[in-house]
C-alpha positions as a Markdown table, in Angstrom:
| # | Residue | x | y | z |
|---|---|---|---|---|
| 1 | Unk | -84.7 | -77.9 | 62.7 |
| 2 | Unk | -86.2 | -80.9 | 64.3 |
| 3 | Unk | -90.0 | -81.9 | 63.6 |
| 4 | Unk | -90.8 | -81.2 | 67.6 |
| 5 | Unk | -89.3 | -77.7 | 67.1 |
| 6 | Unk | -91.3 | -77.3 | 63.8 |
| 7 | Unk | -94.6 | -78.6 | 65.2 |
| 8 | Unk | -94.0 | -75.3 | 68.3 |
| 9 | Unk | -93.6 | -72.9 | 65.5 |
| 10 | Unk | -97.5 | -71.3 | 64.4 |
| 11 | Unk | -99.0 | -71.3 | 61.2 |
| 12 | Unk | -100.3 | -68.6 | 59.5 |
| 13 | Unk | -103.8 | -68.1 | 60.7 |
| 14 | Unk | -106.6 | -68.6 | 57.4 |
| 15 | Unk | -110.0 | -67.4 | 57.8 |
| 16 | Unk | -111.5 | -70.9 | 57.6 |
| 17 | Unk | -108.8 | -71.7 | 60.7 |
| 18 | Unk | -111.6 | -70.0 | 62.7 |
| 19 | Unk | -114.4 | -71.3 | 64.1 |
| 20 | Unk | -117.3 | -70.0 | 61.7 |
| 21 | Unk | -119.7 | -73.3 | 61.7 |
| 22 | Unk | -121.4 | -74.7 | 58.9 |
| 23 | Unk | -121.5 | -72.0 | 56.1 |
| 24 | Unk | -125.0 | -72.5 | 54.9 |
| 25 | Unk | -126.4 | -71.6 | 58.9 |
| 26 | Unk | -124.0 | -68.6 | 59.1 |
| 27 | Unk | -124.8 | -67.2 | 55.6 |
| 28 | Unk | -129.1 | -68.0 | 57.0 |
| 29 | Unk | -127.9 | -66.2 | 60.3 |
| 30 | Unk | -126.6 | -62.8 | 58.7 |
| 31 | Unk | -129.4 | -62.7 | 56.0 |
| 32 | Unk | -131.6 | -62.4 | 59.1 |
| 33 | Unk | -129.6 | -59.9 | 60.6 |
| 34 | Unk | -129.7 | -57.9 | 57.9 |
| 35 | Unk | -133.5 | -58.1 | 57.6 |
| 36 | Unk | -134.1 | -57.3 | 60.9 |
| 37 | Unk | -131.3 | -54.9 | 61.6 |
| 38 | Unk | -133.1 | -52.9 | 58.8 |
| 39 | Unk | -136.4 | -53.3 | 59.4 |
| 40 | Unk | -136.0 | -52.2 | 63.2 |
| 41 | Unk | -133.7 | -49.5 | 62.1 |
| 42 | Unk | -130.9 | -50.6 | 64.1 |
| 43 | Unk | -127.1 | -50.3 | 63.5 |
| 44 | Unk | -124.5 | -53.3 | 63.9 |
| 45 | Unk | -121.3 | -52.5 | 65.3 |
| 46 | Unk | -118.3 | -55.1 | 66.0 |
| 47 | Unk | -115.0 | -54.5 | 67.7 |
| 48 | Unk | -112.1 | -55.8 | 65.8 |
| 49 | Unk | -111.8 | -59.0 | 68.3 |
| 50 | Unk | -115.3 | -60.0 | 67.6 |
| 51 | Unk | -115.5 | -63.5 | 65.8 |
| 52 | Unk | -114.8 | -62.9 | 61.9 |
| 53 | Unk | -118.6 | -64.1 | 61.1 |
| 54 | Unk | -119.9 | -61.2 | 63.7 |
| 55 | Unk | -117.5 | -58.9 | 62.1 |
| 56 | Unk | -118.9 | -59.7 | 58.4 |
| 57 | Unk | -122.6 | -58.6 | 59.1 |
| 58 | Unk | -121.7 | -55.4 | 60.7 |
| 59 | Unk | -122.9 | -51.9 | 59.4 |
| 60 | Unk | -119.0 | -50.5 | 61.2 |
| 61 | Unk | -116.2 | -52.7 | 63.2 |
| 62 | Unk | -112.9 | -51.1 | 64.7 |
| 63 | Unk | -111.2 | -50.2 | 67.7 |
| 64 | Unk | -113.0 | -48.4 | 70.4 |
| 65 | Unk | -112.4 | -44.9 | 69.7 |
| 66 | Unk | -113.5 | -45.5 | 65.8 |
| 67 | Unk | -116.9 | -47.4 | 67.4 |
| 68 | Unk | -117.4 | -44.6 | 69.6 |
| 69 | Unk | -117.3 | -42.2 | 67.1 |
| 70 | Unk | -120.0 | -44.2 | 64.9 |
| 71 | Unk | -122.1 | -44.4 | 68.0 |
| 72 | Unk | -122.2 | -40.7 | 68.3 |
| 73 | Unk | -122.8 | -40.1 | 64.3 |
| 74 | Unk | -125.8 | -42.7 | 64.1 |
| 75 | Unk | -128.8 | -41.8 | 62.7 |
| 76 | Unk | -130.8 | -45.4 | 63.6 |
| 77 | Unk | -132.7 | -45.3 | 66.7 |
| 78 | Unk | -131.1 | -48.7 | 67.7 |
| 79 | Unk | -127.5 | -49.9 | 68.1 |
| 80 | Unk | -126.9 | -53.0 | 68.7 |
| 81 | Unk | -123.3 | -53.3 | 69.7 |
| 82 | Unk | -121.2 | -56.7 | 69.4 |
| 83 | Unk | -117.8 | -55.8 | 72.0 |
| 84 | Unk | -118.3 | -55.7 | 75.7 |
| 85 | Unk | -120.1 | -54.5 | 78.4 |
| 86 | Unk | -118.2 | -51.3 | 79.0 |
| 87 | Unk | -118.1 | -50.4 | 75.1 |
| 88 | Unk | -122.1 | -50.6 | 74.9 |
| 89 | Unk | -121.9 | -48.1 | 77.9 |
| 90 | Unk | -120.0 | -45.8 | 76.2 |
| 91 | Unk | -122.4 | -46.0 | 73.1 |
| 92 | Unk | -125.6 | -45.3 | 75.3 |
| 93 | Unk | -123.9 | -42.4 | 77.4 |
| 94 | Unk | -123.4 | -40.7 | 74.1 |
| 95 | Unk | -126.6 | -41.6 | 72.6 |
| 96 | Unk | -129.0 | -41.4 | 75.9 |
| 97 | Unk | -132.2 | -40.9 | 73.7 |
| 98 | Unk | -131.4 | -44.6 | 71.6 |
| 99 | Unk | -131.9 | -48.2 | 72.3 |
| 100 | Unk | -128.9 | -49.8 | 72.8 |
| 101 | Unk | -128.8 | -53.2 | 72.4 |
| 102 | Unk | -125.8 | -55.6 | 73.8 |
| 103 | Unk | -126.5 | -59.6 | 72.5 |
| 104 | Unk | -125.2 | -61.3 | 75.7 |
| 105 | Unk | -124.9 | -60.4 | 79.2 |
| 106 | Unk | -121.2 | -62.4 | 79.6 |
| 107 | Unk | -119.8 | -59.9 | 77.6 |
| 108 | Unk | -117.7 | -58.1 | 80.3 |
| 109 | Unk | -114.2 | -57.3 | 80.7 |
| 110 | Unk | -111.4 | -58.2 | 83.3 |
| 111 | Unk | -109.7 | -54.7 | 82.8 |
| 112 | Unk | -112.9 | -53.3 | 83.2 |
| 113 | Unk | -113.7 | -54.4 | 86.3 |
| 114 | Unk | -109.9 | -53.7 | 88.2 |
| 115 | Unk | -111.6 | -50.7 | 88.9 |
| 116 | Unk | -114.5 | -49.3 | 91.0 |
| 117 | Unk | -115.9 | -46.1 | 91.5 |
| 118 | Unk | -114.9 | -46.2 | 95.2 |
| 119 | Unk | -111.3 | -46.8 | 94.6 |
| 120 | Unk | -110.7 | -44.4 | 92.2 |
| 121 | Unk | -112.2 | -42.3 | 94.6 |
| 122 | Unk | -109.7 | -43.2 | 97.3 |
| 123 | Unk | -106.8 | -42.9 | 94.6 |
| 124 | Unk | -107.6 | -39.1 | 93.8 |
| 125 | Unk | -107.6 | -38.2 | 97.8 |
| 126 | Unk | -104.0 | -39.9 | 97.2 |
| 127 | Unk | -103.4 | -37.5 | 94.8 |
| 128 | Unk | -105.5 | -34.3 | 94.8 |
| 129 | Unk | -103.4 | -32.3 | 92.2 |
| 130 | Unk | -103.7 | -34.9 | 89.1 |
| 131 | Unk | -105.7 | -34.8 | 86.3 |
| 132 | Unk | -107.9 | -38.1 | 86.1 |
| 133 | Unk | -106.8 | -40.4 | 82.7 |
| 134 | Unk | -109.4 | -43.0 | 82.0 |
| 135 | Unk | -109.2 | -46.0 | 79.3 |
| 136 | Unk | -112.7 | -46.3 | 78.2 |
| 137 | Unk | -112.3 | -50.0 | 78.6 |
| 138 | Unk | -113.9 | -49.0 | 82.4 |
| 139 | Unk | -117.4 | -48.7 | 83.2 |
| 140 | Unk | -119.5 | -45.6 | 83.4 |
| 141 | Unk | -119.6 | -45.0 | 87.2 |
| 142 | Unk | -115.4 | -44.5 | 86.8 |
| 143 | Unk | -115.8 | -42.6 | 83.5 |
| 144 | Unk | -118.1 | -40.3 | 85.5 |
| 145 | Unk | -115.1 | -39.5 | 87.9 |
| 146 | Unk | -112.7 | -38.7 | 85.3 |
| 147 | Unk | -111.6 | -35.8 | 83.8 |
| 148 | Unk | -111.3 | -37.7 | 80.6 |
| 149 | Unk | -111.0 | -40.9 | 78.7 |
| 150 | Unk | -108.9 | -42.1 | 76.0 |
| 151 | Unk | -108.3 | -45.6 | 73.6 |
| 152 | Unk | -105.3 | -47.3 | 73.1 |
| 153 | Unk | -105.3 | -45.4 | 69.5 |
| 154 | Unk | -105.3 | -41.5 | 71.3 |
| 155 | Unk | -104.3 | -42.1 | 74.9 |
| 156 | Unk | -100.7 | -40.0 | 74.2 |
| 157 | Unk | -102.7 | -37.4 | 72.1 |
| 158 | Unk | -104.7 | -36.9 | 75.6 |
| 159 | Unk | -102.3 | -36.8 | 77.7 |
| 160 | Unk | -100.3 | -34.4 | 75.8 |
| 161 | Unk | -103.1 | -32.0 | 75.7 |
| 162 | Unk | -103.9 | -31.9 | 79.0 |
| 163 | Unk | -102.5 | -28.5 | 81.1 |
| 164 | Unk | -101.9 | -30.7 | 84.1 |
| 165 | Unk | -98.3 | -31.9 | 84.3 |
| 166 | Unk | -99.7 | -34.2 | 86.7 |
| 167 | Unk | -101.9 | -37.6 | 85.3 |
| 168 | Unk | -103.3 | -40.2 | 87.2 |
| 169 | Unk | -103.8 | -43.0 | 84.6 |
| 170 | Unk | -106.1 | -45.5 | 85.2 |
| 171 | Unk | -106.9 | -48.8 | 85.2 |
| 172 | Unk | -104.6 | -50.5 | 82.2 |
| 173 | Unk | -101.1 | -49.9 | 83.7 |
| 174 | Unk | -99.1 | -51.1 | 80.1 |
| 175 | Unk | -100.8 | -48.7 | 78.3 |
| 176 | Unk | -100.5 | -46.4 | 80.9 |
| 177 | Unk | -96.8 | -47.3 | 81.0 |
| 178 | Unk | -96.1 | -46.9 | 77.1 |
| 179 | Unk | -97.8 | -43.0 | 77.6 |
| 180 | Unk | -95.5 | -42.1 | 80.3 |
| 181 | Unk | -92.5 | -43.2 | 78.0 |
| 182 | Unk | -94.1 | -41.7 | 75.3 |
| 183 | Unk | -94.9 | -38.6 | 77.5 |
| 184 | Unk | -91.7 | -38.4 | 79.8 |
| 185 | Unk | -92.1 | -34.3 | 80.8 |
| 186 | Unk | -95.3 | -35.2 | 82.7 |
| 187 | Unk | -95.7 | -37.3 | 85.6 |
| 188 | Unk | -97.9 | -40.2 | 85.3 |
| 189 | Unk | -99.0 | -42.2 | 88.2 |
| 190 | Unk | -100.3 | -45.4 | 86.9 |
| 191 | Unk | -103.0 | -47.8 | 88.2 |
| 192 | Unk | -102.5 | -51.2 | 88.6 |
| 193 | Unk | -104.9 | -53.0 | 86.6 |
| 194 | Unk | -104.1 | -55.1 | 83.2 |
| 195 | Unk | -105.8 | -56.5 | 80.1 |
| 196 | Unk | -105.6 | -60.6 | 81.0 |
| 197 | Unk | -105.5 | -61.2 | 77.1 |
| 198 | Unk | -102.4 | -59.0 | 76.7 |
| 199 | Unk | -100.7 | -59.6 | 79.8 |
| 200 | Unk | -100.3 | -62.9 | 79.5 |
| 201 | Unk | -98.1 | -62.1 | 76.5 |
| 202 | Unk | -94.3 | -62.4 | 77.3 |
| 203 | Unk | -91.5 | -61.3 | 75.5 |
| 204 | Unk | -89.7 | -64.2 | 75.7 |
| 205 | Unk | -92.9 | -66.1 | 74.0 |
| 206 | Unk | -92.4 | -63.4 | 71.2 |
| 207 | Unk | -88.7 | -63.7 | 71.1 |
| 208 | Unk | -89.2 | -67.3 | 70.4 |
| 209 | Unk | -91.8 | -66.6 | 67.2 |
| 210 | Unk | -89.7 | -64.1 | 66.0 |
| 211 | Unk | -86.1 | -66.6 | 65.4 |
| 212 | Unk | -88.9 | -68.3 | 63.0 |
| 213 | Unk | -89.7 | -65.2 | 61.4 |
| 214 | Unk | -86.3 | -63.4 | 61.4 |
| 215 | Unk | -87.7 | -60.7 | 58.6 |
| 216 | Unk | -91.0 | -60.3 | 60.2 |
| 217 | Unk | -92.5 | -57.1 | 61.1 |
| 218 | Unk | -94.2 | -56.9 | 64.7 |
| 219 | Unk | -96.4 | -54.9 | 65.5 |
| 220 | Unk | -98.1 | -55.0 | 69.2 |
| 221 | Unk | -100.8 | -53.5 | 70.9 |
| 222 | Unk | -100.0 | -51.0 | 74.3 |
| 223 | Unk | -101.7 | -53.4 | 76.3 |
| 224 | Unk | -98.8 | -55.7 | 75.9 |
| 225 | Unk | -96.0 | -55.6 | 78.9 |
| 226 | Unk | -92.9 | -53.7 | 78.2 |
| 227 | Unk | -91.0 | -56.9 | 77.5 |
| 228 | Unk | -92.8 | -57.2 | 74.5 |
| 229 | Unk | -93.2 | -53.6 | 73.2 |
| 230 | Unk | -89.8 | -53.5 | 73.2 |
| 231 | Unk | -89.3 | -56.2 | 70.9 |
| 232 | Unk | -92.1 | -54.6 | 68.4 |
| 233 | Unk | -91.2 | -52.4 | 64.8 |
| 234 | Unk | -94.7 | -50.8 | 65.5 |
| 235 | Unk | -96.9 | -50.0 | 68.7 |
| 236 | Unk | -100.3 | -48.9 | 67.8 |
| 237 | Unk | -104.1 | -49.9 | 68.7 |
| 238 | Unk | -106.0 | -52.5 | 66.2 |
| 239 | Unk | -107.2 | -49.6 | 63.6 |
| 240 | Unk | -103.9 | -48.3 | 63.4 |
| 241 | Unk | -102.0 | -51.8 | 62.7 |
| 242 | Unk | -104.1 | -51.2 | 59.3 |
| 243 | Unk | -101.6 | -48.5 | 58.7 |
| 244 | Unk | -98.7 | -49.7 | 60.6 |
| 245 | Unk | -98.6 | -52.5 | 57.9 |
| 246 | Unk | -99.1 | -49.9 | 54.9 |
| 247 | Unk | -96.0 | -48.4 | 56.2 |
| 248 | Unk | -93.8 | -51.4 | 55.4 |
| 249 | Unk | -94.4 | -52.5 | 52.3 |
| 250 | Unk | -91.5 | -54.2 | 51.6 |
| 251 | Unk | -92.4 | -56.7 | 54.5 |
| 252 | Unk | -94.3 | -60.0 | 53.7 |
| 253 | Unk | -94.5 | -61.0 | 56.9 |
| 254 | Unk | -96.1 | -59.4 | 60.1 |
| 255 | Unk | -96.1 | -61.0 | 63.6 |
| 256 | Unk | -99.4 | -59.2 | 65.5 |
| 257 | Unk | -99.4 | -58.9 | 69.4 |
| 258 | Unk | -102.9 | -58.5 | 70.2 |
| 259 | Unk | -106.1 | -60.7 | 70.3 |
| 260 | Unk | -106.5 | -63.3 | 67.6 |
| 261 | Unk | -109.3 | -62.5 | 66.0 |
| 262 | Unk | -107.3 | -58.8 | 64.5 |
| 263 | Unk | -105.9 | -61.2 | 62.6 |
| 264 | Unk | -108.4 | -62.4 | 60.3 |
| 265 | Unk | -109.3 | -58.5 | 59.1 |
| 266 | Unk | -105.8 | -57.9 | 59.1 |
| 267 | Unk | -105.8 | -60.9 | 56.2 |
| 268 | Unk | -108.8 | -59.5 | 54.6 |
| 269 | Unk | -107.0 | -56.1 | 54.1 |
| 270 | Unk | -103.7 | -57.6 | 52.7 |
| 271 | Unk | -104.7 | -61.1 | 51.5 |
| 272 | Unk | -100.7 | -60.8 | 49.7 |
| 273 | Unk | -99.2 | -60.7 | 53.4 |
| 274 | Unk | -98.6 | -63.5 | 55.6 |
| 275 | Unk | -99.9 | -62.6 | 58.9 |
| 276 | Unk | -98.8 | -64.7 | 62.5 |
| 277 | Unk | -100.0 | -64.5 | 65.9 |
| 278 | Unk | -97.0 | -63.4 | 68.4 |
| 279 | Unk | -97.8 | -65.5 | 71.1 |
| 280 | Unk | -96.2 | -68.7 | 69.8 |
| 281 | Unk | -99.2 | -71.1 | 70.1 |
| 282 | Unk | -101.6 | -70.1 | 67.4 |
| 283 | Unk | -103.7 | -67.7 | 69.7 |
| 284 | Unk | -103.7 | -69.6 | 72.7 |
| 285 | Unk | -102.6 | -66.5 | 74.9 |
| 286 | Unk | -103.8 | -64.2 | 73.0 |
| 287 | Unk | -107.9 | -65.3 | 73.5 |
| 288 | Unk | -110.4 | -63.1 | 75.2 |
| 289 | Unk | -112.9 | -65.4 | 75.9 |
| 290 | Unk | -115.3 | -62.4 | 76.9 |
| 291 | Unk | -114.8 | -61.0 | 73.2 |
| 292 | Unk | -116.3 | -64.5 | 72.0 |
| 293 | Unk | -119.6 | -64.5 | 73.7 |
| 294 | Unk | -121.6 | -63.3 | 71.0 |
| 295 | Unk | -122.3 | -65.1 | 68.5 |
| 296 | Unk | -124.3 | -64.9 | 64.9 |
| 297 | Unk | -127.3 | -66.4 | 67.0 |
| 298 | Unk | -127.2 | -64.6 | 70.2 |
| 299 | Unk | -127.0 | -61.2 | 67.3 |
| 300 | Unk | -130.0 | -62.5 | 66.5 |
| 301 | Unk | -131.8 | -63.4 | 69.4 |
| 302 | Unk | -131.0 | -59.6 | 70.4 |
| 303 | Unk | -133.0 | -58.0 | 67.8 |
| 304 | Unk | -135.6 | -60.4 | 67.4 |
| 305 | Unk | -136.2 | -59.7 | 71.3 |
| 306 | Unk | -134.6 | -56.3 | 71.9 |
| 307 | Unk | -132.5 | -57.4 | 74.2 |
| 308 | Unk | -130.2 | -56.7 | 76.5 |
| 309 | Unk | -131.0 | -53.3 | 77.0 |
| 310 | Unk | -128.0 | -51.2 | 78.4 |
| 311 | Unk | -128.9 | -48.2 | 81.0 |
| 312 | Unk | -126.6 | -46.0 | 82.8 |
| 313 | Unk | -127.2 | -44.8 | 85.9 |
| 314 | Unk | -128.5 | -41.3 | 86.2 |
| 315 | Unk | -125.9 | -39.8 | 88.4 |
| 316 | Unk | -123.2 | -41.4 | 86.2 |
| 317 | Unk | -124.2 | -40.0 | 82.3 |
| 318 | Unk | -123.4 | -36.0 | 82.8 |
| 319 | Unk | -120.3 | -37.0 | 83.9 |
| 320 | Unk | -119.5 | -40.4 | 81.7 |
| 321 | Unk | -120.5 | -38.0 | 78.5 |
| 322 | Unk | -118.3 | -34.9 | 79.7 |
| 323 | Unk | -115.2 | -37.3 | 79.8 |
| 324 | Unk | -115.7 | -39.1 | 76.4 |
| 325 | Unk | -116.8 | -36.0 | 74.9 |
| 326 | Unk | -113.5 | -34.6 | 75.8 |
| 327 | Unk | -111.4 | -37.7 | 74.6 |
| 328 | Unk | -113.4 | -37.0 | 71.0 |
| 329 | Unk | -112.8 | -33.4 | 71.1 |
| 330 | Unk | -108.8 | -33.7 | 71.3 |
| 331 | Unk | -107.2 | -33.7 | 68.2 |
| 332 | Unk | -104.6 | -36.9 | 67.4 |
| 333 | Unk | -100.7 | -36.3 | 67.6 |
């Protein structure tokens, strides 16, 4: 192998490989979050792509069915959720009596926004006969018009339960994708929306990562294209890569297809494996810049301030909390 070929081929990703700034600031930063979090009686939760020094001073992280689940079960009259803008929805639709608290306005989503209320109103005259699908990764005025929603870690589970043999399936079409294979009695009419971060992920970029890594185990999020699912051992949403890894324990080596920042817990959890990026540049790809927004300070800023409040529109939470209700209500596969 040549030293250009070598110098294509990532590195294993270490925790200090991320950008956590000077240690004695971050360690001042989350002593203060602690303090304040409980002295205003206020909960911290983190998605799994939150940066690893966000992730450290939370009460919960994980995927977004695991976070909606600890939104509905908290018992502190604040939640101050470090994700997106669509995932602090879901956490005030389901607890409309709280204070809940997102640290920084750019915190949106690309996937999120593929879709408005008006055109999936237009798509159901389309199709008058389907049941509505939604990821939650949409905002509240869409959630309102759905029958149900669903994560990346349930979405088949939904599907499957639903009496209609008829789905409309909105707005990430790879995930919807992977449930119609997944699902192939039902007919699934898919949206055309996509997660930036994922999409951008070929299978030839993989393909490439994995004649480095001939033993490696790869395991890839649904939001990836098909190209690259079908190159993956495992297909599963970022809780369930916990498991997907526990399943193999003979492997060393695990190649994850989704955001770089999973990668970090993922090393945490099995600090005996070696775990690589897919995308073949050390998470250059894989990067959602929305994901990174929030920081230790602006964590801070947000309880020192109580800000930014998150409100939902009245005419949207009956019908927002109906869908993810249902999506919490259906028992996993």
């Amino acid at each position: 192998m040549s030293a250009d070929t070598q110098s294509n081929v990532p590195a294993p990703i270490a925790p200090e490989a991320y950008p956590a700034g000077d240690p004695a600031e971050v360690r001042e930063h989350q002593e203060r979050i602690r303090a304040l979090a409980a002295e205003k009686n206020a909960l911290i939760l983190a998605h799994n792509y939150q940066l690893p020094a966000v992730q450290d001073v939370a009460h919960f992280t994980g995927d977004s069915l695991g976070l909606s689940v600890q939104a509905q079960e908290a018992e502190q009259s604040r939640i101050v959720f470090c994700g997106v803008h669509f995932m602090a929805e879901s956490a005030k639709i389901l607890n409309p009596d709280k204070t809940v608290l997102l640290p920084s306005l750019a915190a949106g989503c690309s996937l999120a926004d593929s879709i408005t209320a008006e055109s999936l109103v237009s798509w159901k005259e389309r199709y008058p006969d389907h049941a509505v699908v939604t990821y939650v990764n949409s905002t509240a005025s869409v959630k309102a018009l759905s029958d149900i929603c669903c994560t990346s870690a349930n979405a088949v589970s939904v599907v499957r339960s639903l009496d209609s043999d008829k789905i409309l399936f909105t707005p990430d079409r790879n995930l919807g994708a992977w449930v119609r294979r997944q699902v192939p009695e039902k007919d699934v009419v898919i949206y055309d929306g996509a997660c930036p971060t994922h999409d951008n992920l070929r299978g030839a970029n993989l393909d490439e990562v994995q004649g480095e890594y001939p033993e490696a185990i790869v395991i890839a999020h649904p939001e990836c294209r098909e190209d690259v699912l079908q190159l993956a051992d495992e297909v599963c949403s970022t809780t369930g890569m916990f498991d997907a890894v526990r399943r193999h324990p003979e492997a060393s080596t695990f190649l994850i297809a989704t955001e770089w920042a999973h990668v970090d817990k993922l090393q945490k959890e099995f600090p005996e494996k070696t775990f690589v990026v897919a995308d073949g540049c050390i998470g250059c790809r894989l990067h959602c810049p929305y994901m990174k927004m929030i920081g230790l300070e602006q964590v801070v800023r947000s309880l020192e301030e109580d800000i930014f409040e998150v409100t939902i529109r009245p005419e949207d939470q009956d019908g927002a909390r109906a869908s993810l209700e249902r999506m919490l209500a259906t028992p996993r596969d």
